[in-house]
Every structure is written in structure tokens, then in C-alpha cells.
Backbone of each chain as nested JSON, in Angstrom:
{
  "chains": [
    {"id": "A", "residues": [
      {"number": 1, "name": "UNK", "atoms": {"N": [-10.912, 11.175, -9.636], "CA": [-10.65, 11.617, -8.246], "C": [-9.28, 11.084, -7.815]}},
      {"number": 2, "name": "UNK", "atoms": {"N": [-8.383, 11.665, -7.052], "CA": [-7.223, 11.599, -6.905], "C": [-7.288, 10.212, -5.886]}},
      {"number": 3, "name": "UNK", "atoms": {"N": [-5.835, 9.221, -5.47], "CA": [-6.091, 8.503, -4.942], "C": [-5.271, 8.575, -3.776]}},
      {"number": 4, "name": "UNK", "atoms": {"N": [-5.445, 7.797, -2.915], "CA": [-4.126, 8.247, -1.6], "C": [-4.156, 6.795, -0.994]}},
      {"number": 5, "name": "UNK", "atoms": {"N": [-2.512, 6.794, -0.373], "CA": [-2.636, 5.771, 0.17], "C": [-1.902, 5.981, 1.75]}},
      {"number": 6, "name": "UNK", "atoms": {"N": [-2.854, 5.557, 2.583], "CA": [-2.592, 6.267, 4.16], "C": [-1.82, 4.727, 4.833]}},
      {"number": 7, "name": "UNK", "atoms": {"N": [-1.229, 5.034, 6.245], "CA": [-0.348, 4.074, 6.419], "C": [-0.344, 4.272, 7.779]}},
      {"number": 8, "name": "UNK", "atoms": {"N": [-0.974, 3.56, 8.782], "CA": [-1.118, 3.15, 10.229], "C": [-0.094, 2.214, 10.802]}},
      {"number": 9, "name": "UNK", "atoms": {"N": [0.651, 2.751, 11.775], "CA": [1.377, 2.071, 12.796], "C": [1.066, 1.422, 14.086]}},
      {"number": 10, "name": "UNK", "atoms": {"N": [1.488, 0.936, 14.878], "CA": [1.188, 0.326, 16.14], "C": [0.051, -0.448, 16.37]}},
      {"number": 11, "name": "UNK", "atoms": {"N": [-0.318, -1.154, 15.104], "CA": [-1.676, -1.757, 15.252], "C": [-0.975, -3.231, 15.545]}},
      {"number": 12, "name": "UNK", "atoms": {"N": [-0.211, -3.504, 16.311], "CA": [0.25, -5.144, 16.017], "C": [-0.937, -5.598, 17.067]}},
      {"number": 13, "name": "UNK", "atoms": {"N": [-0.922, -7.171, 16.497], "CA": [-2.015, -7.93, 17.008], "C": [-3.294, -7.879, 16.769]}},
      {"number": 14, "name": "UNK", "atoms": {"N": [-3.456, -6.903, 15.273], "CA": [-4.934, -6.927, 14.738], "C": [-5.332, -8.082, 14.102]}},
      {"number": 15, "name": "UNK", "atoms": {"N": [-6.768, -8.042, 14.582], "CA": [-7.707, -9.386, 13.869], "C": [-8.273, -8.985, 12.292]}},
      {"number": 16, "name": "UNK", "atoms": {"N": [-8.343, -10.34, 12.11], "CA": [-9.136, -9.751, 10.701], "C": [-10.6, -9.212, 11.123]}},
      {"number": 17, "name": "UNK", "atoms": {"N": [-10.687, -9.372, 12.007], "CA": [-12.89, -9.36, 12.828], "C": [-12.152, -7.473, 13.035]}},
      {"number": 18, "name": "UNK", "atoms": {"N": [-11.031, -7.201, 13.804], "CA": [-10.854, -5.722, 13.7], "C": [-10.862, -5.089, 12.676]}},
      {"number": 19, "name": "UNK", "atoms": {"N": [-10.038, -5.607, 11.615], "CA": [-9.977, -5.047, 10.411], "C": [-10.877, -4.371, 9.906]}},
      {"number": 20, "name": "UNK", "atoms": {"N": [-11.822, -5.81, 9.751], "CA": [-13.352, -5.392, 9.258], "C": [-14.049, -4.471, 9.718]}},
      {"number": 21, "name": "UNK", "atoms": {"N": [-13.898, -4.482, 11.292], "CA": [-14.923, -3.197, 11.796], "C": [-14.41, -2.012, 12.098]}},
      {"number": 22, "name": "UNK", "atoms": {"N": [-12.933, -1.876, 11.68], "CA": [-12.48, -0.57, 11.581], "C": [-12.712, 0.111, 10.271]}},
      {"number": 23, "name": "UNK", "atoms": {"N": [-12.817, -1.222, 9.165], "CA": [-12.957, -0.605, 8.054], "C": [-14.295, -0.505, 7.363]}},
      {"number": 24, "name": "UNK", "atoms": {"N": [-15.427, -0.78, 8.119], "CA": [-16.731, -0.443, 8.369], "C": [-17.201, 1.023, 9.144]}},
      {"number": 25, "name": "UNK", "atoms": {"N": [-16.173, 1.24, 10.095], "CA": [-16.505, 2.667, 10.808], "C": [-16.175, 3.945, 9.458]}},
      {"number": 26, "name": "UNK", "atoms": {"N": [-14.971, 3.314, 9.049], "CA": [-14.564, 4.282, 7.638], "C": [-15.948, 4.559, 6.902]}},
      {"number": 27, "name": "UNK", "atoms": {"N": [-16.711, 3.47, 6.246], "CA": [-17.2, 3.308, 5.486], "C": [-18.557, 3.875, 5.278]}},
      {"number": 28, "name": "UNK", "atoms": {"N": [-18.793, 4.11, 6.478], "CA": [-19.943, 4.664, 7.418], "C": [-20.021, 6.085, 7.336]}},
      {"number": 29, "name": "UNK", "atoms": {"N": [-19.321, 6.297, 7.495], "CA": [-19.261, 8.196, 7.355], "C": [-18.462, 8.478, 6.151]}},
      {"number": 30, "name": "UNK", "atoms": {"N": [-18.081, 7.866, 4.868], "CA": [-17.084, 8.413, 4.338], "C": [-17.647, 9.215, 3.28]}},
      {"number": 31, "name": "UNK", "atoms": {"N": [-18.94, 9.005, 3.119], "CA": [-19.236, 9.862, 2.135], "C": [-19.462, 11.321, 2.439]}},
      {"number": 32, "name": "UNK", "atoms": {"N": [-19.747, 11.666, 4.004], "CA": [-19.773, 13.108, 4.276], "C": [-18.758, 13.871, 3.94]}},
      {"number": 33, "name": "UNK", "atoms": {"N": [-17.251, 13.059, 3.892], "CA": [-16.426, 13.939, 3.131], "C": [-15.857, 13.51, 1.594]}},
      {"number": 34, "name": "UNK", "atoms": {"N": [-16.686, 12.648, 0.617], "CA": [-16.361, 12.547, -0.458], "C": [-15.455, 11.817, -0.379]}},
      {"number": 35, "name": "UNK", "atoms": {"N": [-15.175, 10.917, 0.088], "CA": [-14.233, 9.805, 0.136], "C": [-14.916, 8.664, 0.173]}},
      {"number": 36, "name": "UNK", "atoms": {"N": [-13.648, 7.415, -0.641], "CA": [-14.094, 6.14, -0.877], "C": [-12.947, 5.186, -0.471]}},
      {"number": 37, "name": "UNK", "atoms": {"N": [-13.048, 4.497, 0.65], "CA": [-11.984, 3.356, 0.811], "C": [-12.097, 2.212, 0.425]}},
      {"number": 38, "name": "UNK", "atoms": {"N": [-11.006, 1.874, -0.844], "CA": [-11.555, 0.835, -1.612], "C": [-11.281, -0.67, -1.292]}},
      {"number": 39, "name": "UNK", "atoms": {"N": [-9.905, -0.285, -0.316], "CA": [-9.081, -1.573, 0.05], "C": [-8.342, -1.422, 1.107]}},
      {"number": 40, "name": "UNK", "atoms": {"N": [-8.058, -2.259, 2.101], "CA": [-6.852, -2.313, 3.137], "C": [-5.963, -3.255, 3.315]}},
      {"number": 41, "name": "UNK", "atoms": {"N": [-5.087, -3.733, 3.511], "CA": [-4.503, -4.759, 3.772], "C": [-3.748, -4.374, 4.875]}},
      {"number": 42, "name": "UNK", "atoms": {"N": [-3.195, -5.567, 5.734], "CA": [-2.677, -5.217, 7.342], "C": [-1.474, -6.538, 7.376]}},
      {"number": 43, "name": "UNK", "atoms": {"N": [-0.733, -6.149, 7.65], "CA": [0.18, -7.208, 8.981], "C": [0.364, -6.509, 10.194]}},
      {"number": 44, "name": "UNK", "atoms": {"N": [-0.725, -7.739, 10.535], "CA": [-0.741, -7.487, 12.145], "C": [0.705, -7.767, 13.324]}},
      {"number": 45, "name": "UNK", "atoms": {"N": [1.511, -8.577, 12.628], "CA": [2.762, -8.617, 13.279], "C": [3.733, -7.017, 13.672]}},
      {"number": 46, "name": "UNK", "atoms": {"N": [4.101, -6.409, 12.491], "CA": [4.378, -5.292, 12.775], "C": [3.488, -4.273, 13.363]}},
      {"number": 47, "name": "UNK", "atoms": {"N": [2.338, -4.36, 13.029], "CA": [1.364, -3.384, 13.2], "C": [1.295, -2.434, 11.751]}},
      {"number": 48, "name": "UNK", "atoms": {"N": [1.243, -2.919, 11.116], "CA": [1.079, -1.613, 9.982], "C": [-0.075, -2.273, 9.052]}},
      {"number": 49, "name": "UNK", "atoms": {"N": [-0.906, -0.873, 8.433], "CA": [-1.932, -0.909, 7.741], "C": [-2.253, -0.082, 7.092]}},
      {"number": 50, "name": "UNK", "atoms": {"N": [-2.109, -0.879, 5.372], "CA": [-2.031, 0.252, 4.277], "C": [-3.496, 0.467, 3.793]}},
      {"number": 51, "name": "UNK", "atoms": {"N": [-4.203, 1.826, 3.614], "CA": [-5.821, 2.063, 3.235], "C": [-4.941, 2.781, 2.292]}},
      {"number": 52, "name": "UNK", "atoms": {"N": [-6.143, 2.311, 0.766], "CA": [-6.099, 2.882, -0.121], "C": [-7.358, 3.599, -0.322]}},
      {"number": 53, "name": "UNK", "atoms": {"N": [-7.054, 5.069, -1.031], "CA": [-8.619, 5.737, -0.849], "C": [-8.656, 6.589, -2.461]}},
      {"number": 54, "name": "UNK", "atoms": {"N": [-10.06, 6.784, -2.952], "CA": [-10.433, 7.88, -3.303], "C": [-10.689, 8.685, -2.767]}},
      {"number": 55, "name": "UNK", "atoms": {"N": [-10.453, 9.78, -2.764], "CA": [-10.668, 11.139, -1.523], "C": [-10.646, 12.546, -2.703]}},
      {"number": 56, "name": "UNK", "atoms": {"N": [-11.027, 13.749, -2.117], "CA": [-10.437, 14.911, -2.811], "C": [-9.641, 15.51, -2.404]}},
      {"number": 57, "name": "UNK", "atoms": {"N": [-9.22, 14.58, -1.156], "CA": [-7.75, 15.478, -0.203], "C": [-7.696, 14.558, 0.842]}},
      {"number": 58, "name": "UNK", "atoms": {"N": [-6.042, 14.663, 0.755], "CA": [-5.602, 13.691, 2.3], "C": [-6.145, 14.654, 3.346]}},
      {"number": 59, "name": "UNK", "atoms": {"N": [-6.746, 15.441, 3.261], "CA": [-7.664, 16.044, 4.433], "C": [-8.371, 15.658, 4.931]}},
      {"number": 60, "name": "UNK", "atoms": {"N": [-9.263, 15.125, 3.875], "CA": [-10.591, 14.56, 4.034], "C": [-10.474, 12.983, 4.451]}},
      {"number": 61, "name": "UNK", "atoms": {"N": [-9.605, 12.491, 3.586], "CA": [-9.107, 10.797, 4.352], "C": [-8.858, 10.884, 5.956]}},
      {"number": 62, "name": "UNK", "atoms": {"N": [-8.326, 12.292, 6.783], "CA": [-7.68, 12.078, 7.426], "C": [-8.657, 12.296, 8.435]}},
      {"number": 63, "name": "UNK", "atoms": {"N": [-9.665, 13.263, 8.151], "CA": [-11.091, 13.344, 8.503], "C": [-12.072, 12.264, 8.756]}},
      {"number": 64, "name": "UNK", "atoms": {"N": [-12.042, 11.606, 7.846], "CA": [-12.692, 10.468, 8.511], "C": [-12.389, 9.403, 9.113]}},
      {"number": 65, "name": "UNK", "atoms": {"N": [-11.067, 9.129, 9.331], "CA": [-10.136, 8.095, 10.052], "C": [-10.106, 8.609, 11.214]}},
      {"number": 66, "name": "UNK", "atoms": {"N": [-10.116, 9.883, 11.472], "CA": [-9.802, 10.823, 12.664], "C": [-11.476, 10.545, 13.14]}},
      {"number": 67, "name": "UNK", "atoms": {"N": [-12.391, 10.606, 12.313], "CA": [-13.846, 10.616, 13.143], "C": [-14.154, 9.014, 13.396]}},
      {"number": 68, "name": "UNK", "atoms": {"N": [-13.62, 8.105, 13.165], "CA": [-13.847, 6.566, 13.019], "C": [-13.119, 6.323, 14.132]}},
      {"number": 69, "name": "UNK", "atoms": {"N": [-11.446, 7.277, 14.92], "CA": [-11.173, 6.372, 15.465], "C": [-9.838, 5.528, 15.655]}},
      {"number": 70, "name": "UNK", "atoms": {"N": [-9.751, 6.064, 13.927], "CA": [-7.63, 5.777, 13.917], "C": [-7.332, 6.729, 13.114]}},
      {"number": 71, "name": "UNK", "atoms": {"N": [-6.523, 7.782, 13.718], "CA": [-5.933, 8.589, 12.831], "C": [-5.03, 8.239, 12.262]}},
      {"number": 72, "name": "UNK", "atoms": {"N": [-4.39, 8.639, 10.966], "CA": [-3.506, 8.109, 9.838], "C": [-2.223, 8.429, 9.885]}},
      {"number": 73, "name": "UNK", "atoms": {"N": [-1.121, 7.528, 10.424], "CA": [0.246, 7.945, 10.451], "C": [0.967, 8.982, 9.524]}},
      {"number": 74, "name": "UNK", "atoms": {"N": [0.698, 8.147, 8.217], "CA": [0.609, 8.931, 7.073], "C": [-0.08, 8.969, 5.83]}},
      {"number": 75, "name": "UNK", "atoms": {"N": [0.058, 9.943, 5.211], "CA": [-0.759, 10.115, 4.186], "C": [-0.274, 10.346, 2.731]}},
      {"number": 76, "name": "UNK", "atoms": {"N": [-0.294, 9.921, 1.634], "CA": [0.66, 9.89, 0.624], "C": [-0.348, 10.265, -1.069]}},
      {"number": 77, "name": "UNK", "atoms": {"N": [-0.183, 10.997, -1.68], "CA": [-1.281, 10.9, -2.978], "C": [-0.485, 9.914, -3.925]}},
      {"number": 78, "name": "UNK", "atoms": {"N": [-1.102, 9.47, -4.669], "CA": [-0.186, 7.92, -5.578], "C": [-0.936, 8.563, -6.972]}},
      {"number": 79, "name": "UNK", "atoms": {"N": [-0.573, 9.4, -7.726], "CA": [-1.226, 9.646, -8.744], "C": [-0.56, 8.705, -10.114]}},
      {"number": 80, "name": "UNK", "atoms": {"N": [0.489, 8.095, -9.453], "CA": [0.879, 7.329, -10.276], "C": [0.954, 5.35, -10.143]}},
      {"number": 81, "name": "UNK", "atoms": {"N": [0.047, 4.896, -11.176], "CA": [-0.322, 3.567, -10.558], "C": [0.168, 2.782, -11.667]}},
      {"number": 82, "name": "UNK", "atoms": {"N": [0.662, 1.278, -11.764], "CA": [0.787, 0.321, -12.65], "C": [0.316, -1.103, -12.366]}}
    ]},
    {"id": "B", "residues": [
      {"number": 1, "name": "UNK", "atoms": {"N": [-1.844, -18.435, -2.124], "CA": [-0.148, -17.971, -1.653], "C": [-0.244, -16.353, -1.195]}},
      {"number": 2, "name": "UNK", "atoms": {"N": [0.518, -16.177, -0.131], "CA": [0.504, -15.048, 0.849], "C": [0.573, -13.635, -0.107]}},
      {"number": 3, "name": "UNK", "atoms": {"N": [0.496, -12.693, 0.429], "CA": [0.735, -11.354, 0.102], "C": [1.836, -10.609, 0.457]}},
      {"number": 4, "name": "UNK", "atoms": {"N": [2.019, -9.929, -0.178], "CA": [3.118, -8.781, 0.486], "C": [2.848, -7.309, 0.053]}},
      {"number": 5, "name": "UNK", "atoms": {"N": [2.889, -6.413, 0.336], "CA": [2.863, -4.669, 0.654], "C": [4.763, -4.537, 0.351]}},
      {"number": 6, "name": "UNK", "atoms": {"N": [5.342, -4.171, -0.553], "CA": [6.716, -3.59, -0.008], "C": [7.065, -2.039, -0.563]}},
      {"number": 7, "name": "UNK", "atoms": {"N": [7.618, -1.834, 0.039], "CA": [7.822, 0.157, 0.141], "C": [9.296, 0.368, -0.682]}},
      {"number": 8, "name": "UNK", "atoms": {"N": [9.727, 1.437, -1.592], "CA": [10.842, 1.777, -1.914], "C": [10.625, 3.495, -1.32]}},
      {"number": 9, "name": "UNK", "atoms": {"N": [11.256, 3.933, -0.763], "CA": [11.592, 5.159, -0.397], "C": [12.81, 5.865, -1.346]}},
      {"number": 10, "name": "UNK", "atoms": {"N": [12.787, 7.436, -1.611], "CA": [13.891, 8.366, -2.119], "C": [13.841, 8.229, -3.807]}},
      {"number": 11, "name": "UNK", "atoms": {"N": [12.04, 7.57, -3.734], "CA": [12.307, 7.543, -5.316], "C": [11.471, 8.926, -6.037]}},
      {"number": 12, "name": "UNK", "atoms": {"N": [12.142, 10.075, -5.345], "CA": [11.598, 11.645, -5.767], "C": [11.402, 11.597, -7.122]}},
      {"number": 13, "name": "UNK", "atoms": {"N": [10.509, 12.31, -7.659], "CA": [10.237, 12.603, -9.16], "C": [9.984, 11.674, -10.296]}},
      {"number": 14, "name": "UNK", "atoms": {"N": [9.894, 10.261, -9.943], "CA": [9.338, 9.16, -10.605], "C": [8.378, 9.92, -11.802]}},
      {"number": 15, "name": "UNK", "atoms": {"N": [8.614, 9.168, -12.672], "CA": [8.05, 9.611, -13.431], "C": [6.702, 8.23, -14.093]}},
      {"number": 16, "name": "UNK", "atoms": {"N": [5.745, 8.66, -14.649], "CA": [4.973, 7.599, -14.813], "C": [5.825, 6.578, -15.73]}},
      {"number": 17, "name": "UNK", "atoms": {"N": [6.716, 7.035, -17.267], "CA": [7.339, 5.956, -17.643], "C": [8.078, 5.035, -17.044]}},
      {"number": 18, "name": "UNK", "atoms": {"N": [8.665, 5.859, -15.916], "CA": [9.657, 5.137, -15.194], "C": [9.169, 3.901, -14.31]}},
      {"number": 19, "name": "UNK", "atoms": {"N": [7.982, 4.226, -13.549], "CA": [7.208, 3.488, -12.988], "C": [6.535, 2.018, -13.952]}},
      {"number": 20, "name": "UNK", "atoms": {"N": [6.166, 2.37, -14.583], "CA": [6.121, 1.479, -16.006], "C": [7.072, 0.653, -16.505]}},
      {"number": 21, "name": "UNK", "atoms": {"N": [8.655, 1.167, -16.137], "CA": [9.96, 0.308, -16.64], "C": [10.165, -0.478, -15.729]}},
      {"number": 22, "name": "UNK", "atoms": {"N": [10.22, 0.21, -14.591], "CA": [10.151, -0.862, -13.784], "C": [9.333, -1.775, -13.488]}},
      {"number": 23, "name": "UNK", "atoms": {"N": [8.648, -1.547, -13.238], "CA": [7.574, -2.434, -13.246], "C": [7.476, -3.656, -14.091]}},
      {"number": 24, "name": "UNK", "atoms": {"N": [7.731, -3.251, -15.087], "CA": [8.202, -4.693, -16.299], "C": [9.354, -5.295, -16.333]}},
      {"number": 25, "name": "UNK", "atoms": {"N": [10.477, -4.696, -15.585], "CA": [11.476, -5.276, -15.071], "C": [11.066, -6.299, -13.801]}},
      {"number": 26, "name": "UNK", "atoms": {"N": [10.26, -6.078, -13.461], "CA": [10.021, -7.195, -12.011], "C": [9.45, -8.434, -13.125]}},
      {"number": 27, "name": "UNK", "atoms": {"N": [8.431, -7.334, -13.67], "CA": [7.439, -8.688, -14.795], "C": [8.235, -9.523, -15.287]}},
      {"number": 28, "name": "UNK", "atoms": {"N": [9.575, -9.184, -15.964], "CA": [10.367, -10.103, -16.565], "C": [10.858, -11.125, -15.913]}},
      {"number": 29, "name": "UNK", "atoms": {"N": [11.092, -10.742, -14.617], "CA": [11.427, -12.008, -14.08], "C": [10.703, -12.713, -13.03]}},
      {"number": 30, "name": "UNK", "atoms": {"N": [10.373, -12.489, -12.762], "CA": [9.279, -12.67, -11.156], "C": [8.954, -14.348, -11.214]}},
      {"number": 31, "name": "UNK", "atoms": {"N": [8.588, -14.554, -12.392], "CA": [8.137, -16.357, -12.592], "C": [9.272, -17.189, -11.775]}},
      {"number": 32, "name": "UNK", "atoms": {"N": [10.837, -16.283, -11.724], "CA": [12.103, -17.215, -11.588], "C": [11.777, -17.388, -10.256]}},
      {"number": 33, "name": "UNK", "atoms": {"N": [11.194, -16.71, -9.171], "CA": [10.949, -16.673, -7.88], "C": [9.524, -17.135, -7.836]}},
      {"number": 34, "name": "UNK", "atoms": {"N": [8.837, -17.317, -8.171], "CA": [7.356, -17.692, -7.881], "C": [6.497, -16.349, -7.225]}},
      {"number": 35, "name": "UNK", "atoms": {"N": [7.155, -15.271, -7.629], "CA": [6.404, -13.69, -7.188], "C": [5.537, -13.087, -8.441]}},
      {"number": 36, "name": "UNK", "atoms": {"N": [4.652, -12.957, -8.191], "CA": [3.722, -11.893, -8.97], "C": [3.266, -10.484, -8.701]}},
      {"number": 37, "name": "UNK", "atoms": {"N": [4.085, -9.244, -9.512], "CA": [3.746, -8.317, -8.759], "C": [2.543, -7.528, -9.397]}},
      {"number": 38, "name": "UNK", "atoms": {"N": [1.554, -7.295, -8.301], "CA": [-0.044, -7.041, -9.017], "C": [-0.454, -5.847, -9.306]}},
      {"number": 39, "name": "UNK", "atoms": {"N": [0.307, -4.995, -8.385], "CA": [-0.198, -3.522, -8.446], "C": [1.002, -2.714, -7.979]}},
      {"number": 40, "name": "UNK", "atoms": {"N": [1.563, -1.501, -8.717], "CA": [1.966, -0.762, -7.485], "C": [1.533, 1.119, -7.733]}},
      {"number": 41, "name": "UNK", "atoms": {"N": [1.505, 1.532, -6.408], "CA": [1.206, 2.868, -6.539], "C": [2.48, 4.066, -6.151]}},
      {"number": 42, "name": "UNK", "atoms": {"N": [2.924, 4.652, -6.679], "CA": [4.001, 5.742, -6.655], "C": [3.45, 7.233, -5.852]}},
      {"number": 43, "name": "UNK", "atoms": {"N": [3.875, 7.992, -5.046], "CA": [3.889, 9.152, -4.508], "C": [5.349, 10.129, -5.069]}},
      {"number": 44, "name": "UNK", "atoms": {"N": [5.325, 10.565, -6.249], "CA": [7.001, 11.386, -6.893], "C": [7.217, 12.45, -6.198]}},
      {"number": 45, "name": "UNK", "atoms": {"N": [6.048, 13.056, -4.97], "CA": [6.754, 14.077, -4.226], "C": [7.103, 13.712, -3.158]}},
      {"number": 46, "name": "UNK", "atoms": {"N": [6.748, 12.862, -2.632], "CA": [8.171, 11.717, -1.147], "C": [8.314, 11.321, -1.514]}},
      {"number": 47, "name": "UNK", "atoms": {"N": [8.171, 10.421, -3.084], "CA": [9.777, 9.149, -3.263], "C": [8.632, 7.842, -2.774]}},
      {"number": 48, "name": "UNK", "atoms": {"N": [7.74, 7.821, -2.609], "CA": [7.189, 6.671, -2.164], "C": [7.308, 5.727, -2.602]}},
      {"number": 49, "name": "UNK", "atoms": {"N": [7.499, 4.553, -2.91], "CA": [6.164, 3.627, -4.425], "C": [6.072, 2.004, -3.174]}},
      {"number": 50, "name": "UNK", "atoms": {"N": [4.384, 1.629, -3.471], "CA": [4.111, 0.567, -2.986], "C": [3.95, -0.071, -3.667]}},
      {"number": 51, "name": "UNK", "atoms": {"N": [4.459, -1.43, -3.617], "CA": [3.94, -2.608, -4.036], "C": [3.971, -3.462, -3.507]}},
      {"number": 52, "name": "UNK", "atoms": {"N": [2.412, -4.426, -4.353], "CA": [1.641, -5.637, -3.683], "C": [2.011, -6.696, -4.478]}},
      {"number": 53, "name": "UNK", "atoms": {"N": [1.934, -7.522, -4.015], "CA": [3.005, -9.027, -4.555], "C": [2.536, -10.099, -3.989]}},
      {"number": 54, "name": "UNK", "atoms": {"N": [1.911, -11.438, -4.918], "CA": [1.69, -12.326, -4.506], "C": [3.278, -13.33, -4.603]}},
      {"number": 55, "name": "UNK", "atoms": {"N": [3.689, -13.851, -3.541], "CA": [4.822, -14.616, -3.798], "C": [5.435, -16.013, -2.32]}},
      {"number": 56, "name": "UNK", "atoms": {"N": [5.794, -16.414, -2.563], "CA": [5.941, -17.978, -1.704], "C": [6.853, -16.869, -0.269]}},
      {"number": 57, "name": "UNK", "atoms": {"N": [7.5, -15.415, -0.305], "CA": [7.875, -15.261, 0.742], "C": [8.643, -14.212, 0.283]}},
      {"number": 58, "name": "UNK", "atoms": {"N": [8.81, -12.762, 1.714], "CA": [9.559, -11.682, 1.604], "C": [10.788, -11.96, 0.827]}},
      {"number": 59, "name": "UNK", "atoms": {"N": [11.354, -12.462, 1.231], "CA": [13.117, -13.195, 0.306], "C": [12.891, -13.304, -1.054]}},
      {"number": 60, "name": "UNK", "atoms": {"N": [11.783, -13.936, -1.799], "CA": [11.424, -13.905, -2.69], "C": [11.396, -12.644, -3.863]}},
      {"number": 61, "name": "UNK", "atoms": {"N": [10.235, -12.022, -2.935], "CA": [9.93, -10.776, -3.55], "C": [11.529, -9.784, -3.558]}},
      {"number": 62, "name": "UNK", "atoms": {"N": [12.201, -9.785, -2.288], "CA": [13.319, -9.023, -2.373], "C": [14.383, -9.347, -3.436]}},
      {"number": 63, "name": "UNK", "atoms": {"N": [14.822, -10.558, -3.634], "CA": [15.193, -10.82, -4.977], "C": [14.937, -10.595, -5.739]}},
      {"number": 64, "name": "UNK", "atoms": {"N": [13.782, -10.519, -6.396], "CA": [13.043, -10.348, -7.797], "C": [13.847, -8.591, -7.423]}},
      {"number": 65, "name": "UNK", "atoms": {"N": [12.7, -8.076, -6.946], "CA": [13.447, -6.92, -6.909], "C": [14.708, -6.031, -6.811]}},
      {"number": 66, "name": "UNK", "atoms": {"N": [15.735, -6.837, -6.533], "CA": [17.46, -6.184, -6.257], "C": [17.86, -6.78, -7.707]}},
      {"number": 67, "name": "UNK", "atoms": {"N": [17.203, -7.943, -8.241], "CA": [18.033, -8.242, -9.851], "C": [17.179, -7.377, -10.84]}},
      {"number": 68, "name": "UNK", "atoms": {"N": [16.113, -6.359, -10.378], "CA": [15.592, -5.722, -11.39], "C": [16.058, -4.439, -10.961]}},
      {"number": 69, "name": "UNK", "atoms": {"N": [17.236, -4.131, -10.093], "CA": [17.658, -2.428, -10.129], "C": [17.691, -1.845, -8.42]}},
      {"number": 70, "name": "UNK", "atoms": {"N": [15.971, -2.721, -7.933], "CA": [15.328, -1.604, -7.235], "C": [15.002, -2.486, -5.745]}},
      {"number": 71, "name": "UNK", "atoms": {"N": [15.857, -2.594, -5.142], "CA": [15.798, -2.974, -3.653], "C": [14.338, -2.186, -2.753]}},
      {"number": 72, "name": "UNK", "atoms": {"N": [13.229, -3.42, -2.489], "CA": [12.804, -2.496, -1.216], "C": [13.106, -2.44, 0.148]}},
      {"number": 73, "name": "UNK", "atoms": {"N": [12.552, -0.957, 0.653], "CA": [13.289, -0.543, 1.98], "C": [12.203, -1.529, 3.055]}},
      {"number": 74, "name": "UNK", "atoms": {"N": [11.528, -1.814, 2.463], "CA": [10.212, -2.519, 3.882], "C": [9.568, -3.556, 2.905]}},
      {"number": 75, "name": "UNK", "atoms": {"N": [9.51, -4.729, 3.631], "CA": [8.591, -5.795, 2.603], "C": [7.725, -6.186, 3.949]}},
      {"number": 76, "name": "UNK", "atoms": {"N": [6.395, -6.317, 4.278], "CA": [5.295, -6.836, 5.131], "C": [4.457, -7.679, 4.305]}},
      {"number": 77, "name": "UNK", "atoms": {"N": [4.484, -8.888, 5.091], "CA": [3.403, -9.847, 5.036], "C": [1.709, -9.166, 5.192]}},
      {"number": 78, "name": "UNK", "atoms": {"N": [1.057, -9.019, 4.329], "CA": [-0.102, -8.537, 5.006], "C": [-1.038, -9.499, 4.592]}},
      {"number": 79, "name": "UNK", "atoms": {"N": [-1.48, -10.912, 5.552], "CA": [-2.587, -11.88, 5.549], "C": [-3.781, -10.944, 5.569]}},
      {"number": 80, "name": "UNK", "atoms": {"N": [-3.89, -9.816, 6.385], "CA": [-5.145, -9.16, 6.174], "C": [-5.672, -8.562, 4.946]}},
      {"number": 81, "name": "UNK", "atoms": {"N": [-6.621, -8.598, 4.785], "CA": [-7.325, -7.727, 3.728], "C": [-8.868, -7.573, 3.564]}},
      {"number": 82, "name": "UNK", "atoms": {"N": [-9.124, -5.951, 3.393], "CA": [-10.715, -5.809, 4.072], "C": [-10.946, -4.948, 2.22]}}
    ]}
  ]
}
């Protein structure tokens, strides 16, 4: 399954206690669209926050970020990993 | 020891070897800085590529990286991770 990696802005001043329960709302619905978020990492100083996903389309990533709550600045496929 | 997320942009058409050369170009040296780079993921139709880096500090990692070729455009601290 293809992988993507989405990229949120303006989150400065996130907690790790947010983190978690934003990335619990993901987690919650993600299988209605065949998606799997495997990892996030954040600096909360800038505000930015990188989700890495299995998905079958940045559609569907964008679908369930959009139904959770934070829609995805951007969206990127990484078919290439090392 | 902290994390880092850093971004290279305009790297269109990457190719998986290429991603691979480089990549072992950081490997080669990274010990000289105290950076370890763990993962990175490439997008060759925006030019994307991320990488995650354990290392004592952004300066760090940016070095390793400008004596291996490949300057990044964004280096973030990201303490978070879900």
C-alpha cells in the first residue's frame, strides 16, 4: 500500500496529551477509509506536524483528518524510502 | 538525544538509487557530528525528501548534510512523537 506523508501548520503550542488525542481521533475512523497512521512527530514551536500514513490515496488521508478535525496542509506520496 | 524532521525541496525526479547515495553519504559521516540519520522518505514528483535524525542539534544535522552535497531547506526539532 502506497505511503504518504501529510504536513500540518499552525499547530504551535501543541502538547504531547494533544498529540495523542488528535492522533487517536485519526485512529478511530481510519479504517473506514483504508488507511493506517503509523507515526507522527510534531514541533510544537513552529507548529508543524509530520503524519506518516498507509492510505490508498492522499484522498483518503485527507478524509479522515478532515473527519477528525485537522485538515492536512499538505499531502505528499513518498514511494521512495531509505 | 533529541530528534529532528528536515525537508530538502526541488529534488524533482529522485531517483531510488539516488536516494540511496545519498543517504550513505550522510552515513559516512554523521558519527563526525554526533547525528544519526534513521529514516528518510522522498516524494520525486515535488522534489520532497524528509528526513529524521537523531543528533545533539539542528547545526549539527545541517552540517552533516552541506559536507554530503545536500543542504536542508527546513530542519524542526520535533520532541513530539505519537
Amino acid at each position: 500500500m502506497p505511503q504518504f506523508m501529510d504536513v500540518h501548520h499552525g499547530m504551535k503550542g501543541l502538547t504531547a496529551d494533544q498529540l495523542k488525542e488528535t492522533h487517536k481521533a485519526d485512529l478511530a475512523i481510519e479504517k473506514e477509509e483504508g488507511v493506517h497512521f503509523e507515526k507522527a512527530w510534531a514541533d510544537p514551536e513552529s507548529g508543524t506536524v509530520y503524519c506518516l500514513s498507509e492510505a490508498p490515496s492522499a484522498e483518503a488521508v485527507q478524509r479522515i483528518h478532515e473527519r477528525a478535525g485537522h485538515r492536512a496542509d499538505e499531502i505528499h506520496p513518498v514511494p521512495l524510502t531509505v
